[in-house]
C-alpha positions as CSV (number, residue, x, y, z in Angstrom):
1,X,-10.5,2.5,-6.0
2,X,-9.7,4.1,-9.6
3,X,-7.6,8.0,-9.7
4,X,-6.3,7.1,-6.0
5,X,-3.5,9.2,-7.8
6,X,-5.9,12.1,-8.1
7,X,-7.7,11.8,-4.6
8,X,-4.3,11.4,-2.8
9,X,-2.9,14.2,-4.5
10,X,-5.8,16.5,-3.8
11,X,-5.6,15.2,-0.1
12,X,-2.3,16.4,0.3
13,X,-3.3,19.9,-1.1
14,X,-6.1,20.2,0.7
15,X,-6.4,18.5,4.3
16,X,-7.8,20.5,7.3
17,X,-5.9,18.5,9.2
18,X,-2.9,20.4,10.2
19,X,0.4,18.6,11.5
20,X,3.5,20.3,10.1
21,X,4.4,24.3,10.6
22,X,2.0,26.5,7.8
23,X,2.1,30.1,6.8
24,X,-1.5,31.6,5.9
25,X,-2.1,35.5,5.0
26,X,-5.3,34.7,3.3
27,X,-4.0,36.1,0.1
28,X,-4.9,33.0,-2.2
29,X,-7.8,33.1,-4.5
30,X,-10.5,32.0,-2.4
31,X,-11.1,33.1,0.7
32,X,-12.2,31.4,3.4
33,X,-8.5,28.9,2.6
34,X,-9.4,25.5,2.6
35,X,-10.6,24.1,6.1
36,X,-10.7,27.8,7.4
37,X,-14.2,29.3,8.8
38,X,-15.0,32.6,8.4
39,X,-18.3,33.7,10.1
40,X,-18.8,37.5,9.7
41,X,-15.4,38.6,9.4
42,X,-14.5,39.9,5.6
43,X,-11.0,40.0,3.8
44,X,-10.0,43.7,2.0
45,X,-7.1,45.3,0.7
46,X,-6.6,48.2,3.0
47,X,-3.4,48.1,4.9
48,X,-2.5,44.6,5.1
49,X,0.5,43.3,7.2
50,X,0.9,41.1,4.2
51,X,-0.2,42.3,0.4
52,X,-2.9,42.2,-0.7
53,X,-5.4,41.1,1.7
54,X,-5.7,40.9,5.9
55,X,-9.2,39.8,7.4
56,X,-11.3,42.5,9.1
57,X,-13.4,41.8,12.3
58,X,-16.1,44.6,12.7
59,X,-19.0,42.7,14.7
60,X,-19.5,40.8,18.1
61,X,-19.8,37.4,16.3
62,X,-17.5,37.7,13.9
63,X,-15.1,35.2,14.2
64,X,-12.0,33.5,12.2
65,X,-11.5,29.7,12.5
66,X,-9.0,28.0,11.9
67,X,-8.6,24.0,10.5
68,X,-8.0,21.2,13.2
69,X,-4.5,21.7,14.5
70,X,-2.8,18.4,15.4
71,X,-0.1,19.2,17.6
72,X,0.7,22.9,17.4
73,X,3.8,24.0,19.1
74,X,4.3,27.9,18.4
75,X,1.5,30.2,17.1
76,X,2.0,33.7,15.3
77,X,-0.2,36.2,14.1
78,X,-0.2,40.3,13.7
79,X,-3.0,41.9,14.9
80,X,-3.8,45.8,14.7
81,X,-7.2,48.1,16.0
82,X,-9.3,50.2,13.6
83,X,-10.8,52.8,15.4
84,X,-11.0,53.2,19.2
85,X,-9.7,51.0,22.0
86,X,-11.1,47.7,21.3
87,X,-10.3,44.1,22.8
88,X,-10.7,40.5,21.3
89,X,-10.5,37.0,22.4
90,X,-8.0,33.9,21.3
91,X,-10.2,30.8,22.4
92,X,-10.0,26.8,21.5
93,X,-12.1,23.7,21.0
94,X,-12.2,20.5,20.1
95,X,-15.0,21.1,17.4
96,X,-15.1,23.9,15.0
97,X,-18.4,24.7,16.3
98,X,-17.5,25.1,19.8
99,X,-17.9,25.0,22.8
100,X,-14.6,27.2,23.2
101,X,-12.7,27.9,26.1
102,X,-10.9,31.5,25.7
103,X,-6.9,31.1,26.0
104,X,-5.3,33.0,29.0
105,X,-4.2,36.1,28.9
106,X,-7.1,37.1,26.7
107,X,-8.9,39.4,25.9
108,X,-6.6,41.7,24.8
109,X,-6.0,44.8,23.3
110,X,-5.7,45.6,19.4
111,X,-2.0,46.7,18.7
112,X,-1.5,50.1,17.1
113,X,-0.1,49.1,13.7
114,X,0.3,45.8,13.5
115,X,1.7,44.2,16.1
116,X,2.8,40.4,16.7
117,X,1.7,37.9,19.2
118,X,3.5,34.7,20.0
119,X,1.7,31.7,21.8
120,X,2.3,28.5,22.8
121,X,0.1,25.6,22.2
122,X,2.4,23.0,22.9
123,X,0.1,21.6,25.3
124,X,-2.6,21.2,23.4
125,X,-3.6,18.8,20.7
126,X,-6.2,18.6,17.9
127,X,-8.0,22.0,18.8
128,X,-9.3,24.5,16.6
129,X,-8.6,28.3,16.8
130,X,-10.7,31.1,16.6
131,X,-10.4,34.8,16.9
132,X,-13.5,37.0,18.1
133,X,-14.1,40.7,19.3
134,X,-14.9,41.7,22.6
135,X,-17.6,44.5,22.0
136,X,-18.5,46.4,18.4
137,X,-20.0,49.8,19.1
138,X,-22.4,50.2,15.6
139,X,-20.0,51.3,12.6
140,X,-16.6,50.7,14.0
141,X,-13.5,48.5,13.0
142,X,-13.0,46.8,15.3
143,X,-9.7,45.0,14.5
144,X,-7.8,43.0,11.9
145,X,-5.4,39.9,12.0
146,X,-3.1,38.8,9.1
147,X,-0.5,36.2,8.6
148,X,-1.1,33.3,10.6
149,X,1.7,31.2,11.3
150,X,1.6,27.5,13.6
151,X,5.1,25.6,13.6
152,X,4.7,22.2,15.0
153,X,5.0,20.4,18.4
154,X,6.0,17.0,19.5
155,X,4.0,14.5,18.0
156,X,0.9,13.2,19.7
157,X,-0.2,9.2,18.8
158,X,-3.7,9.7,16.4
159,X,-6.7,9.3,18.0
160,X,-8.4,7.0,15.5
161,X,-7.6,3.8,14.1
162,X,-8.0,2.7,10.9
163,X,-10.9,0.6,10.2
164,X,-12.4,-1.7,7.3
165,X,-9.4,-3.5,5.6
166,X,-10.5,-4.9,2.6
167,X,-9.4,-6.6,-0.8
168,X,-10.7,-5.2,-3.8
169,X,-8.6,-7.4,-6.0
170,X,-7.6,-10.7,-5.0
171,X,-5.1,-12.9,-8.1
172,X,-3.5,-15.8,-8.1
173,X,0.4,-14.1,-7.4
174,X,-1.0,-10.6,-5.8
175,X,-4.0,-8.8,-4.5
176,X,-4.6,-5.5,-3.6
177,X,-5.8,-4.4,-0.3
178,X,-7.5,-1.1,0.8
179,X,-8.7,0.6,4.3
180,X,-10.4,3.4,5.5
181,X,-8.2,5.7,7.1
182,X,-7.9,6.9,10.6
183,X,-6.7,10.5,11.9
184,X,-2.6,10.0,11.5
185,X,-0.3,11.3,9.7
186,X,0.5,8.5,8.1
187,X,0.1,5.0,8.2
188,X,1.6,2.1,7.6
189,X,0.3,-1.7,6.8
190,X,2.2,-5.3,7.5
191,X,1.2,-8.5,6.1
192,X,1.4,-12.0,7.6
193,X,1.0,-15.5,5.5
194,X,-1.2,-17.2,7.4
195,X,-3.1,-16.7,10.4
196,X,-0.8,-15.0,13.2
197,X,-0.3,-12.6,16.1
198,X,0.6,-8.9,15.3
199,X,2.7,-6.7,17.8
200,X,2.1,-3.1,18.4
201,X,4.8,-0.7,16.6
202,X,7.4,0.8,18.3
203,X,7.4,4.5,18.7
204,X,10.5,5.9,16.9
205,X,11.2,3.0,14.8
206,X,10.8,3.7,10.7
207,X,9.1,1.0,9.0
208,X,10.6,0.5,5.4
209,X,7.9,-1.2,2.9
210,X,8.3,-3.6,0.3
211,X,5.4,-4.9,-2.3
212,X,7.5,-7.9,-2.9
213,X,6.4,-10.6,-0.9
214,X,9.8,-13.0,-2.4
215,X,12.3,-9.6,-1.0
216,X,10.1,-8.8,2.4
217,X,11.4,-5.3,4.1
218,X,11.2,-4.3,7.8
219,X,9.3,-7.2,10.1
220,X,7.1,-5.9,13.2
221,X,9.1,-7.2,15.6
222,X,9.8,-11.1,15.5
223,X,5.9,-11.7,14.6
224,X,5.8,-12.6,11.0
225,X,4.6,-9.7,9.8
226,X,6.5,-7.4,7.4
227,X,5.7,-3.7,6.3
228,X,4.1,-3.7,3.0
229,X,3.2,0.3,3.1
230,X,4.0,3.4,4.9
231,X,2.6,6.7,3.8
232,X,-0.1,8.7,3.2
233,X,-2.6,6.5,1.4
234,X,-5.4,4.0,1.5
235,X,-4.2,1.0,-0.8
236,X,-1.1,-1.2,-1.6
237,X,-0.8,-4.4,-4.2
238,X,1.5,-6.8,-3.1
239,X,2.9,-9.0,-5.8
240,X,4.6,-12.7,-5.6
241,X,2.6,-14.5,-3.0
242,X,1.6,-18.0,-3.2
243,X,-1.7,-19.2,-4.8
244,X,-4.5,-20.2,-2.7
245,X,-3.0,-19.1,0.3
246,X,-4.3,-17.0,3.4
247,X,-2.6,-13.8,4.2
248,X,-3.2,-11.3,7.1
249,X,-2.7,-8.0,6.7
250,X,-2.7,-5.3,10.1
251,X,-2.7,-1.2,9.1
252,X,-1.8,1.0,11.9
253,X,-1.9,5.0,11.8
254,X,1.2,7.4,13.5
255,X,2.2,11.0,13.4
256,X,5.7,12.3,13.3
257,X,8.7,10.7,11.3
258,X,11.5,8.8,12.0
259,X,12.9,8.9,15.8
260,X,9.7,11.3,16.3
261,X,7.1,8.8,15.1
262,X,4.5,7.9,17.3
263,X,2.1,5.6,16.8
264,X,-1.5,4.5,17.8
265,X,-1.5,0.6,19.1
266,X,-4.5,-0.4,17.9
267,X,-5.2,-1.2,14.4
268,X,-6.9,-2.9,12.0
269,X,-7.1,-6.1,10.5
270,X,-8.6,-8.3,8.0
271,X,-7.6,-11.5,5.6
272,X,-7.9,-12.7,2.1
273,X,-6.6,-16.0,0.1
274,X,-5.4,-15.8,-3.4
275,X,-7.0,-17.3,-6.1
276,X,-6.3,-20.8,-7.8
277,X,-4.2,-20.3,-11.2
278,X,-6.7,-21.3,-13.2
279,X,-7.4,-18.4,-15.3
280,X,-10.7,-18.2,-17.3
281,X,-8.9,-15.5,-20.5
282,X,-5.8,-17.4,-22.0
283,X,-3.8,-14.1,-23.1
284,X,-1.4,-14.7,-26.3
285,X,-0.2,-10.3,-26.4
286,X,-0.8,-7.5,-24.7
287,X,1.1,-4.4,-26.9
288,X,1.1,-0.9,-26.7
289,X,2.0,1.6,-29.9
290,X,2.5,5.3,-30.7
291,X,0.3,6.2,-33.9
292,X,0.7,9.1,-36.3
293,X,-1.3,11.4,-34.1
294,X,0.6,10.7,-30.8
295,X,-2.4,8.7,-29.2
296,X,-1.3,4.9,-27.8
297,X,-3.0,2.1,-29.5
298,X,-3.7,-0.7,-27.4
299,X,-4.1,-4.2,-28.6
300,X,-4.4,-7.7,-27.2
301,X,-5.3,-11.2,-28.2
302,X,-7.0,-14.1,-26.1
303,X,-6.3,-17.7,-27.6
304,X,-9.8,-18.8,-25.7
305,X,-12.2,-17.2,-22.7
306,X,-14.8,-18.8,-20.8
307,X,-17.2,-17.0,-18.5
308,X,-15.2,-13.6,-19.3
309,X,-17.4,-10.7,-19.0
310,X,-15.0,-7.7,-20.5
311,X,-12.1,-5.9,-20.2
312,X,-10.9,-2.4,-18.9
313,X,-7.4,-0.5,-19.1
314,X,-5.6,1.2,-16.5
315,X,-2.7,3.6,-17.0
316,X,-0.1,5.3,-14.4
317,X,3.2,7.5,-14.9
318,X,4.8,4.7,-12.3
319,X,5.0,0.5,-12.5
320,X,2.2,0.3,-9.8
321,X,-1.2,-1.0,-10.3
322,X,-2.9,0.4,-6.9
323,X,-2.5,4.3,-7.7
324,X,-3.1,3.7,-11.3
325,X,-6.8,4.7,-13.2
326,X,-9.4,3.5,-15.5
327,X,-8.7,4.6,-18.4
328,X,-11.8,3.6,-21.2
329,X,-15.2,4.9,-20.1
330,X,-17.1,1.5,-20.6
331,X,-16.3,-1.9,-20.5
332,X,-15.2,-3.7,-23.7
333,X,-17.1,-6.9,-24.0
334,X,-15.2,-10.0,-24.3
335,X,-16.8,-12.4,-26.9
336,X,-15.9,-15.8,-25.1
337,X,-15.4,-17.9,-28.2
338,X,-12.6,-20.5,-27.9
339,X,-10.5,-18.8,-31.1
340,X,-8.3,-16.6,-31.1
341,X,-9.6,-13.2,-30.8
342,X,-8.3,-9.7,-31.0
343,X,-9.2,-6.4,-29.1
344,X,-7.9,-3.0,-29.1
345,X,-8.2,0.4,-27.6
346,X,-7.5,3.8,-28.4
347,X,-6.1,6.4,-25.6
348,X,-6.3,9.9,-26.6
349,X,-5.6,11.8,-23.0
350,X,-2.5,10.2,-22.6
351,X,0.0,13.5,-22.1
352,X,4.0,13.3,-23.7
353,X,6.2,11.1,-21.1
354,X,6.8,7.4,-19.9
355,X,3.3,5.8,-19.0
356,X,2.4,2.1,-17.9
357,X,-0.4,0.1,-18.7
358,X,-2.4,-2.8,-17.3
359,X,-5.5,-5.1,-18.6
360,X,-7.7,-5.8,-16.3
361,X,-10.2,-9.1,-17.2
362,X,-13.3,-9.5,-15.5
363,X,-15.4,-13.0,-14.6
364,X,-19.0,-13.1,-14.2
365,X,-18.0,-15.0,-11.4
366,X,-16.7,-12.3,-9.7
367,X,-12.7,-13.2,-10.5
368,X,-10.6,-10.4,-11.7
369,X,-7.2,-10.4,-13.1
370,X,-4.4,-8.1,-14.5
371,X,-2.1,-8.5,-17.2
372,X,1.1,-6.1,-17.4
373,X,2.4,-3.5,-16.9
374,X,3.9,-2.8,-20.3
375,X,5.1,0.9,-21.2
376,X,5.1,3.5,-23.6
377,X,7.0,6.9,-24.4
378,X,5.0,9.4,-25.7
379,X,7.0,12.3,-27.5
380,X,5.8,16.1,-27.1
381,X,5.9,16.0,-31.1
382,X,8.5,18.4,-31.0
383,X,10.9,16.8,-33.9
384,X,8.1,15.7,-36.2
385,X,7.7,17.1,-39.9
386,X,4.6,16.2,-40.7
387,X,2.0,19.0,-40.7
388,X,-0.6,18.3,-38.2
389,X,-3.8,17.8,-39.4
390,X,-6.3,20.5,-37.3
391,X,-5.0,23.9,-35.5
392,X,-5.9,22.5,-31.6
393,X,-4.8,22.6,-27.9
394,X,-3.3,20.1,-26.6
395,X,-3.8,18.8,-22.7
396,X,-2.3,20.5,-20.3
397,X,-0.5,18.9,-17.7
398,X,0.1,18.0,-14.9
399,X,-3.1,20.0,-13.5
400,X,-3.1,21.0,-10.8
401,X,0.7,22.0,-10.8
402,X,3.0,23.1,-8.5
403,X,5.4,25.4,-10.4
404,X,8.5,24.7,-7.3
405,X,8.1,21.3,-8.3
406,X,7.2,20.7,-12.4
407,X,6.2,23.6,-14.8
408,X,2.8,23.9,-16.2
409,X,3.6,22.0,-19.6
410,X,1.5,21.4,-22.9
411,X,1.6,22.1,-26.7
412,X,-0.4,24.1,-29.6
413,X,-0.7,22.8,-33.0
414,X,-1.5,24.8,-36.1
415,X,-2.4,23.2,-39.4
416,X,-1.5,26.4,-41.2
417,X,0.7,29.4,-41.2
418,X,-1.3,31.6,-39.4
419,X,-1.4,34.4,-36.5
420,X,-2.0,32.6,-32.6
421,X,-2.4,34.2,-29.7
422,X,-1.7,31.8,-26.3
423,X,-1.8,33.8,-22.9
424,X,-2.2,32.6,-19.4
425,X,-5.4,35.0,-17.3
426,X,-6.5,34.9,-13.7
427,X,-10.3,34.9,-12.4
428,X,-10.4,38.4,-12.7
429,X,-9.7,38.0,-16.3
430,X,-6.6,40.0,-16.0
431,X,-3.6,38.9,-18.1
432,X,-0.8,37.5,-16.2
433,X,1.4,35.6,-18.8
434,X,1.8,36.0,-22.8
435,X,3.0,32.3,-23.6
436,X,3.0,32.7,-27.8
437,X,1.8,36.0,-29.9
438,X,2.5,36.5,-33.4
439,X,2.6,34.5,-36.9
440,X,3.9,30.7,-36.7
441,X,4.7,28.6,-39.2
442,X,2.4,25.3,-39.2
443,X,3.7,22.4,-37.2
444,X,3.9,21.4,-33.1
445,X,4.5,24.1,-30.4
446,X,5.6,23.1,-26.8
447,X,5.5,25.7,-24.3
448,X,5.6,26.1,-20.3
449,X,4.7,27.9,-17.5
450,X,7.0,28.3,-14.2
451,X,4.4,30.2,-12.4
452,X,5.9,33.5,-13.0
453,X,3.7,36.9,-14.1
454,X,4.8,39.3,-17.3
455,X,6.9,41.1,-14.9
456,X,8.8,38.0,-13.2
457,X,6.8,37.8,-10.0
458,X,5.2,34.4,-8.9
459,X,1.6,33.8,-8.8
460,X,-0.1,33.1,-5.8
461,X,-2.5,30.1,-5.3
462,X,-5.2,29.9,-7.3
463,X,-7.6,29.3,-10.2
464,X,-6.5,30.2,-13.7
465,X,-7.1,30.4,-17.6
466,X,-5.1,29.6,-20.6
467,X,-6.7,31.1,-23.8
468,X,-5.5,30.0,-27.0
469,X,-7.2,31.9,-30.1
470,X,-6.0,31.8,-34.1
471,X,-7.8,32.9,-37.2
472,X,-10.3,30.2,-37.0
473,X,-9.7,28.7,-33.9
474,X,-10.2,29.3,-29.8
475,X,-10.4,27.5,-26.9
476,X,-10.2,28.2,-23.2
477,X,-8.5,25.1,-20.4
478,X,-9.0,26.0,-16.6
479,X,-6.2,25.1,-14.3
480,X,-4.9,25.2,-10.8
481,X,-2.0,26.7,-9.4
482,X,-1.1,25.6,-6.1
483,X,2.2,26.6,-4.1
């Protein structure tokens, strides 16, 4: 359950499941594109309908797959012949592997230059793509496709359910509760106090959440139950409930938004009581403070524990516990002594903005509880006049970025007057971006990167290096660019 953040983050980036209109000219840094297959067919420079690359098909089994496609509505692509007069096939399946059926109308000729094709695949749902040749005589091109375009349909219902709703944290006033998702969209997750009957959601109908058991949100009907998540993710911690009382929770998937949504009926379900308040760690603080270095000290104090086994620390940019992530790479032992005892911990990574904190207390009888959040500002460093200590690098972050969104941000320190070179290079180890050159004074450098070459254009997609080198100092951080 720890860097849910992270893993949601990266699911969003990369899914191969397809549901909203996508653009791909297989220009990004890797090719095959994430959830693509290519079996045979080869990408080059020559001639693309889109710069710099377009995918060439010169073999019988060659073919170009694409991810699963939800519900596609309109498909575009440009297609163009090498040499001769040769055909090739647009077929579908339900498995990337076949069997596939070849769409009518095909095969079909190879434009002369490229040349656009427009289907529609409204009626279908969740099918892969592929493209293949008809016939390669030996040494011929046999034809090339580029730009690959699929705006969506109407919304189908998902296919499959969630399934395993369980409670990885269970307090006294809140617990957090997790599943395994199904195929939707989205999905969205009601809880019920007590044991009680759940209704089936009603297509078109947006269901608003609230974590707040005391200020409950949208109700599924007139059952009891009341939304606790919609979105994306796996996990939600609902705060305020009653001790030792039995809740029921029901997690349902959907695709499409609003008056579009459409949901599958069946979901999942699954229970948990909260704990009695008795709390084995009596907690007298719980603080968080900026030292001389930046870093956030951490301290608490116990009056007493019994049966405590240690303590961990979790950290998040937002107030919520369930997307936040373990912050200390071991467990700090807790001394169970009935004095008063003090702890502390020393966060390093923490990057310059507003972050929250929670203590997490473990029972070697299985009982876990939080304390917090509190919060912290951390500074870029920016106004301070004291000379750092070492010439260093600081993080970068956020990684990976999405320049449209937040600019690639971090800072250089330099314990001396000295000459520093910071630059930005791709995988080909070509210079795209001179971030700092020249003689600095000693003292804290911020800098940023919007994603944008020497020369003003944007980078594509991809994999990249910032190299930071001084008189007695270098260091190299890999980082993701994703648009």
């Amino acid at each position: 359950m720890r860097n849910k953040l992270f893993l949601i983050f990266l699911l969003f980036i990369f899914t191969t499941l397809i549901y909203a209109q996508f653009t791909e000219n297989f220009d990004g840094a890797v090719f095959p594109p994430a959830g693509w297959v290519a079996n045979g067919v080869t990408r080059i420079s020559t001639a693309p309908q889109s710069a710099p690359y377009c995918v060439e098909f010169d073999a019988t089994d060659d073919a170009l797959i694409t991810p699963l496609l939800v519900n596609p509505g309109i498909l575009t692509y440009y297609h163009k012949k090498g040499t001769g007069n040769y055909q090739f096939y647009l077929q579908y399946s339900s498995s990337q592997s076949g069997p596939w059926t070849t769409i009518p109308g095909y095969p079909m000729f190879a434009g002369n230059g490229w040349t656009q094709k427009i289907e529609d695949l409204s009626a279908y749902s969740y099918i892969y793509l592929r493209w293949i040749p008809q016939t390669s005589p030996p040494g011929a091109k046999i034809f090339f496709v580029d730009t690959v375009g699929v705006a969506p349909g109407a919304p189908v219902p998902p296919s499959l359910p969630p399934i395993e709703v369980t409670f990885p944290y269970v307090g006294v006033h809140q617990m957090n509760i997790s599943w395994t998702r199904g195929d939707g969209e989205y999905c969205v997750a009601f809880l019920h106090q007590g044991i009680g009957m759940p209704l089936p959601p009603v297509d078109g109908t947006d269901y608003i959440p609230s974590t707040d058991w005391n200020l409950p949100d949208t109700q599924l009907g007139a059952s009891g139950y009341y939304c606790i998540y919609n979105g994306t993710g796996n996990s939600v911690t609902v705060s305020n409930l009653l001790p030792v009382t039995n809740y029921w929770v029901v997690v349902y998937e959907y695709n499409g938004t609003g008056l579009t949504s459409m949901y599958l009926i069946y979901g999942a379900e699954g229970n948990a009581t909260t704990l009695d308040p008795t709390v084995p760690v009596t907690l007298s603080s719980f603080t968080a403070q900026l030292t001389h270095q930046r870093f956030v000290d951490i301290r608490w104090t116990t009056q007493s524990e019994t049966d405590a086994m240690g303590f961990n620390i979790f950290r998040n940019h937002t107030a919520t516990l369930s997307s936040s992530y373990l912050v200390n790479p071991y467990m700090i032992p807790a001394t169970n002594t009935s004095v008063e005892t003090n702890y502390n911990f020393l966060d390093t990574e923490a990057t310059p903005g507003t972050w929250f904190y929670w203590l997490e207390n473990k029972n070697i009888n299985g009982i876990t509880d939080y304390y917090g959040p509190i919060s912290i500002t951390i500074t870029d460093g920016t106004n301070s006049t004291v000379v750092p200590e070492v010439t260093s690098l600081i993080k970068l972050y956020p990684n990976p970025f999405n320049p449209d969104i937040l600019s690639l941000s971090g800072r250089y320190e330099l314990s001396k007057a000295e000459n520093v070179n910071v630059a930005i290079y791709n995988l080909r180890g070509q210079k795209v971006k001179t971030l700092a050159s020249g003689v600095r004074n000693a003292g804290a450098y911020p800098f940023t990167w919007d994603g944008r070459d020497d020369k003003g254009d944007a980078c594509s997609t991809g994999v990249y290096y910032l190299m930071m080198t001084s008189s007695g100092y270098s260091t190299t951080r890999k980082f993701m660019l994703i648009r």
